[in-house]
C-alpha positions as CSV (number, residue, x, y, z in Angstrom):
1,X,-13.4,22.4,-1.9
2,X,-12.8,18.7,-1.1
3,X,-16.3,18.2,0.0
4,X,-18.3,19.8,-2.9
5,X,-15.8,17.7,-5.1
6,X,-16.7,14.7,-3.1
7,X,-20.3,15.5,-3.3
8,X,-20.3,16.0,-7.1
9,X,-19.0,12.2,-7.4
10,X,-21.3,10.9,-4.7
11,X,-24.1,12.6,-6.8
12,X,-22.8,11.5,-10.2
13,X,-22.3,7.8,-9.0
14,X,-25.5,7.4,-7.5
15,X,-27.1,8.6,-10.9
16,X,-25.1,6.3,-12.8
17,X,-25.7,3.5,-10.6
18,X,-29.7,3.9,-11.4
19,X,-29.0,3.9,-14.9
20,X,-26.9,0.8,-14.5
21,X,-29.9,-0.8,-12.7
22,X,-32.3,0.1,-15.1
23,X,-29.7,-1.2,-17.7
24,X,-29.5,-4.7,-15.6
25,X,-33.2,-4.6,-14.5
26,X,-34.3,-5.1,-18.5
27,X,-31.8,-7.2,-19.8
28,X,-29.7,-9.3,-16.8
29,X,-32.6,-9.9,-14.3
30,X,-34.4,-12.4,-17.3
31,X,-31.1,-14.3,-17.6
32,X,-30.7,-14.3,-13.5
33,X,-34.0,-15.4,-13.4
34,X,-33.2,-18.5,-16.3
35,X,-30.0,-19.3,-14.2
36,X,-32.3,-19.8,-10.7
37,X,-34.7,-21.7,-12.9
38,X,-31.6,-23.6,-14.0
39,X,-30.6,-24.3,-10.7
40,X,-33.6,-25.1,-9.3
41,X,-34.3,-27.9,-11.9
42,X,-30.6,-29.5,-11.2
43,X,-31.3,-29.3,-7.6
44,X,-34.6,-31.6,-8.3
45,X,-33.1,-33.9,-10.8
46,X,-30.1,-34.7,-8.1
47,X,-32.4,-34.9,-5.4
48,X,-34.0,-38.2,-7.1
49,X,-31.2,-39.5,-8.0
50,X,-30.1,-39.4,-4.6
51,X,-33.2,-40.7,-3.5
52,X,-32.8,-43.5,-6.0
53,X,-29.3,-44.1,-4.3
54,X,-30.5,-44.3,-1.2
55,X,-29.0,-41.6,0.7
56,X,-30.6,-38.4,2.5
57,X,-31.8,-35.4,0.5
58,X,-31.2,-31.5,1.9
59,X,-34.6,-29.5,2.0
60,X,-35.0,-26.3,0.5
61,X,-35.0,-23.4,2.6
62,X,-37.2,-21.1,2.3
63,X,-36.5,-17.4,0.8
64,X,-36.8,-14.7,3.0
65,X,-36.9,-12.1,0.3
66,X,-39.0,-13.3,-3.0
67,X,-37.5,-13.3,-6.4
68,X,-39.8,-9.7,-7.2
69,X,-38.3,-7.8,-4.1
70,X,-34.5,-9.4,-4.6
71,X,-35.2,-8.3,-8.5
72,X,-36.7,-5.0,-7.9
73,X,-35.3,-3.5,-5.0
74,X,-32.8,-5.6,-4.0
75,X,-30.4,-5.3,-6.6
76,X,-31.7,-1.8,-7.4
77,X,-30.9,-0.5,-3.9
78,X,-27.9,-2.5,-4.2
79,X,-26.5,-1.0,-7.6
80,X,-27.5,2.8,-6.5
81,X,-25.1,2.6,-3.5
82,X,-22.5,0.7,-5.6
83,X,-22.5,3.8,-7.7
84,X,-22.6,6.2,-4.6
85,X,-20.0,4.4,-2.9
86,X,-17.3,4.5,-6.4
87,X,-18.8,7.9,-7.7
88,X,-17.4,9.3,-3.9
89,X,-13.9,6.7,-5.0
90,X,-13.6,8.3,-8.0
91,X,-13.7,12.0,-6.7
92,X,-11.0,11.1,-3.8
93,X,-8.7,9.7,-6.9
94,X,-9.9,12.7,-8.7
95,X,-8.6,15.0,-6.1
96,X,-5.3,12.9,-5.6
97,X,-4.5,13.4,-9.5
98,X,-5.8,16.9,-9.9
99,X,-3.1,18.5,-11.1
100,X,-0.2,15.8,-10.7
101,X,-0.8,13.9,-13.7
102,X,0.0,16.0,-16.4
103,X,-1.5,19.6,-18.1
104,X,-4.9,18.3,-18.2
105,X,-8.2,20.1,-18.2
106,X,-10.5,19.1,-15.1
107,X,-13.0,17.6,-17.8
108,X,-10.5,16.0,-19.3
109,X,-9.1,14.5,-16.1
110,X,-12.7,13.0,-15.1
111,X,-13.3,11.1,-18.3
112,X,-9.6,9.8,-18.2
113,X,-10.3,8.5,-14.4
114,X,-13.2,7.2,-15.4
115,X,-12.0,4.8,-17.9
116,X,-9.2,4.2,-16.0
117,X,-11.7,3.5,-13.1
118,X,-13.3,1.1,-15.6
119,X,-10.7,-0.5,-16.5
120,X,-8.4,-1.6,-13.3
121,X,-12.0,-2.1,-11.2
122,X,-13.9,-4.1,-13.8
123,X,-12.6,-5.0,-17.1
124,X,-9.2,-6.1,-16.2
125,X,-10.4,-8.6,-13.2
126,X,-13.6,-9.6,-15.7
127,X,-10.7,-10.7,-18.5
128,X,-9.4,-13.4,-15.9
129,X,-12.4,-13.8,-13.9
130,X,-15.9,-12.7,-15.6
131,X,-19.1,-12.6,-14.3
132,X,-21.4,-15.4,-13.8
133,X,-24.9,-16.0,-12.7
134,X,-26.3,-18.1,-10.1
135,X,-25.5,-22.1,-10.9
136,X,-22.1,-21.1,-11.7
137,X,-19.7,-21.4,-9.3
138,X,-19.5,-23.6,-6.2
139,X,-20.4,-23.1,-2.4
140,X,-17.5,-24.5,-1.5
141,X,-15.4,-21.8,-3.5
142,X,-17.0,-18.3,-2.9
143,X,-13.8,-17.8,-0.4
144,X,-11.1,-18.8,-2.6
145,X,-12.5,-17.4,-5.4
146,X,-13.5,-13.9,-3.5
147,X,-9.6,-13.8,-2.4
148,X,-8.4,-14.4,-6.3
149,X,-10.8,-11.9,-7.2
150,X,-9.7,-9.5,-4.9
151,X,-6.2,-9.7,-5.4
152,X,-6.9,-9.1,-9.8
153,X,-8.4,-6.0,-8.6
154,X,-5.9,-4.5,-6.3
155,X,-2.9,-5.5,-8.2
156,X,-4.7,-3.9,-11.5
157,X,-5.2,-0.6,-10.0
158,X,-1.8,-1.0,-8.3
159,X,-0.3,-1.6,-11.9
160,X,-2.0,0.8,-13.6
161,X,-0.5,3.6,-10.6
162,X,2.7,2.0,-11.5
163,X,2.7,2.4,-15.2
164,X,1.0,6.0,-15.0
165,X,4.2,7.1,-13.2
166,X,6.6,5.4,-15.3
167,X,5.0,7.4,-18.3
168,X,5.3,10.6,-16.4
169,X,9.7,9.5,-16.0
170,X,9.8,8.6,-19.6
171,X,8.3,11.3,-20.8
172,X,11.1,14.2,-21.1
173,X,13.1,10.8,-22.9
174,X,10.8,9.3,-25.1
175,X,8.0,11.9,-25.6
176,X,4.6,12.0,-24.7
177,X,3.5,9.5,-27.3
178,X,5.9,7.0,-26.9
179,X,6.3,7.1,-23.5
180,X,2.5,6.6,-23.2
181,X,2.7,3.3,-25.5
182,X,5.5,1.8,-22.9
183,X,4.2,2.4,-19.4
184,X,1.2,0.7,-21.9
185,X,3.0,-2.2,-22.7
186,X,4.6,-2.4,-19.2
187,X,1.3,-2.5,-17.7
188,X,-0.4,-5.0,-20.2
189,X,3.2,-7.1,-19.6
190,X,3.0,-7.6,-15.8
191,X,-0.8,-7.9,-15.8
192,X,-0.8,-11.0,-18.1
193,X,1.7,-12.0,-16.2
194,X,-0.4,-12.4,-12.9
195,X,-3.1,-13.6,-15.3
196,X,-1.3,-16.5,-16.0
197,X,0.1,-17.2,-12.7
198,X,-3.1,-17.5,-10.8
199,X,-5.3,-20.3,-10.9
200,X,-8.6,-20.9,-12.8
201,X,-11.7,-21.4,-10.4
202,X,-12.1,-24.6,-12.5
203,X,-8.5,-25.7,-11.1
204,X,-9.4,-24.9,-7.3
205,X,-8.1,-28.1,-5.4
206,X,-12.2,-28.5,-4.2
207,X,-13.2,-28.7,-7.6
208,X,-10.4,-30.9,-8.3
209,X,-11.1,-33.3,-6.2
210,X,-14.8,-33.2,-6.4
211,X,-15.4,-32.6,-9.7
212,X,-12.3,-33.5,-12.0
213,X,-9.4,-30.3,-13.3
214,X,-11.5,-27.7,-15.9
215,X,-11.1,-24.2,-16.8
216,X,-14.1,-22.9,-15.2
217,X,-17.0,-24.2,-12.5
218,X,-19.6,-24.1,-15.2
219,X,-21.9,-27.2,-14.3
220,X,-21.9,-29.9,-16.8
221,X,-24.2,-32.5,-17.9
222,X,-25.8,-34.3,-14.4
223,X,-25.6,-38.4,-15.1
224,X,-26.7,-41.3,-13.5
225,X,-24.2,-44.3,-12.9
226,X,-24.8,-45.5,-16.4
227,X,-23.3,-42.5,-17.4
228,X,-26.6,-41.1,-18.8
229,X,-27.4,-37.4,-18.9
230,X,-30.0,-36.9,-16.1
231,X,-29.8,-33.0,-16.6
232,X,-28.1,-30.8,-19.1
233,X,-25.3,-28.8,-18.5
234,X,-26.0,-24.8,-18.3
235,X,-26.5,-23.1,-21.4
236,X,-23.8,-21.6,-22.6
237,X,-25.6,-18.6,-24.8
238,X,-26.9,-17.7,-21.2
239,X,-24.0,-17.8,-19.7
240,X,-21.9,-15.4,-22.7
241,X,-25.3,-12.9,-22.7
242,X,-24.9,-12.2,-18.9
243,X,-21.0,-11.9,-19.2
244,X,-22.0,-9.3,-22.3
245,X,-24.6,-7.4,-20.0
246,X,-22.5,-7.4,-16.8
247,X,-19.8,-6.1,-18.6
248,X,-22.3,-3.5,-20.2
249,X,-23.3,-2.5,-17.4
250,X,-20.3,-1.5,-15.7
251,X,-19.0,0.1,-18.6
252,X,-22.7,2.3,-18.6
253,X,-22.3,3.0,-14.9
254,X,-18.5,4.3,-15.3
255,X,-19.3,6.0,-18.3
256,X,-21.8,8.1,-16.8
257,X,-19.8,8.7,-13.6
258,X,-17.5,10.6,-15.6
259,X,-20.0,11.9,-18.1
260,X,-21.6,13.9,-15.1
261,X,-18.8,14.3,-12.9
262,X,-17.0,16.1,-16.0
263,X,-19.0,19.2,-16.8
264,X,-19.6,19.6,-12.7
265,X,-15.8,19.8,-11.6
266,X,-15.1,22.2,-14.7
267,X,-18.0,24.4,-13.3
268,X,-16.0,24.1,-10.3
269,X,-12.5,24.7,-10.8
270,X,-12.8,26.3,-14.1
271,X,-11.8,25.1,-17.6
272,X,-7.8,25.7,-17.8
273,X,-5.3,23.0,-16.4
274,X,-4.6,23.1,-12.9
275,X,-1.6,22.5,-11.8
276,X,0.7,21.8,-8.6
277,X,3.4,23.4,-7.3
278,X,6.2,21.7,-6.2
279,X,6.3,23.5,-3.1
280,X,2.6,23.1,-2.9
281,X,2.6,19.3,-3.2
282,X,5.7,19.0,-0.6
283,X,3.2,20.8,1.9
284,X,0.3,18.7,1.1
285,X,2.8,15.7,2.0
């Protein structure tokens, strides 16, 4: 049973992670694409004014994929095991609250997992760190701000465990409703909490010291010693429309993980709640 629910998710991730891609592919790659030509263009400009200074200039290396294959089949490759590897995720979580997380149908369950995959994986890290596209963010960072990442992920999904089971020990108190609207506000509490505890990439000690305190690494305006704008900071509309599409796209890829994985567990375990056993769950311990 484990393995054909396992497969299912597998099956229903790596769907959703091609209709993600093809999401992406039509609207994000153009805006990818502007950000590189962004880059690209700052990289010249402070090339010559380095030269003009004096001092020695870094080549360019050369690409070992081109922009058409890292477009194309790069990040379509990319997303299509992204959505295998969290459709097969979603099905061991699935399996874990089968049963254990109130009288839900197995349909029902799926969708509910996959917004809650949605929201601790994605939308909950993207509210204190979103996306950006190339240009944005600093070479210097990509540890620091992987680690910060990492840690609004796991402590979301950590938080939203927590709160789950403090709904299911309110519940015989306050009801279902109003237990529900607690471990809510519990979980919204503590998670603004961290939000507010951890640092902005703009306040990383490199960028500090390099490049002055800000809220995010967003380059601004390149300028000579007179203080006049060599190069323009990066577009801001291009910045918001990628933030929009990532965020789109996740939602999309999550959306038909559980869209899929939904009908195929009910054809599996049937359409009534399932439920555990006390004695059942003790053994499974």
């Amino acid at each position: 049973m484990e393995k054909r629910i396992i497969f299912r998710g597998a099956l229903a991730g790596a769907v959703a992670g091609l209709v993600a891609f093809v999401f992406a592919r039509i609207f994000a790659e153009p805006l990818i694409q502007r950000a590189i030509d962004y880059e690209g263009g700052r990289g010249e400009a402070q090339a010559a004014l380095d030269r003009a200074a004096g001092l020695a200039t870094d080549d360019h290396e050369h690409e070992l994929f081109s922009r058409a294959v890292q477009g194309n089949l790069g990040i379509g490759a990319g997303m299509v095991l992204f959505g295998l590897a969290m459709g097969a995720l979603f099905a061991v979580a699935y399996m874990i609250c089968l049963g254990r997380v109130g009288n839900l149908r197995p349909r029902t369950l799926a969708l509910l997992l996959a917004g809650a995959g949605f929201l601790t994986l994605y939308f909950v890290p993207f509210l204190k760190y979103p996306a950006s596209p190339p240009a944005v963010g600093h070479e210097e960072t990509i540890g620091q701000r992987s680690a910060y990442y990492l840690i609004m992920v796991l402590a979301s999904v950590l938080f939203l465990i927590l709160a789950v089971i403090l709904g299911q020990r309110l519940k015989p108190r306050f009801g279902t409703w109003n237990a529900t609207l607690l471990a809510a506000a519990a979980f919204i509490v503590v998670t603004g909490a961290l939000m507010a505890l951890l640092p902005a990439f703009g306040e990383l000690s490199t960028n500090v010291a390099d490049y002055g305190r800000h809220a995010t690494e967003t380059p601004l305006p390149l300028r000579n010693e007179a203080g006049d704008i060599i190069y323009p900071g990066f577009d801001a509309d291009l910045l918001y429309d990628f933030r929009v599409y990532s965020l789109a796209a996740q939602g999309l890829l999550w959306a038909v993980i559980g869209l899929i994985f939904a009908p195929l567990a009910e054809r599996l375990l049937g359409n009534r709640p399932i439920r555990v056993e006390p004695a059942a769950e003790q053994a499974a311990v």
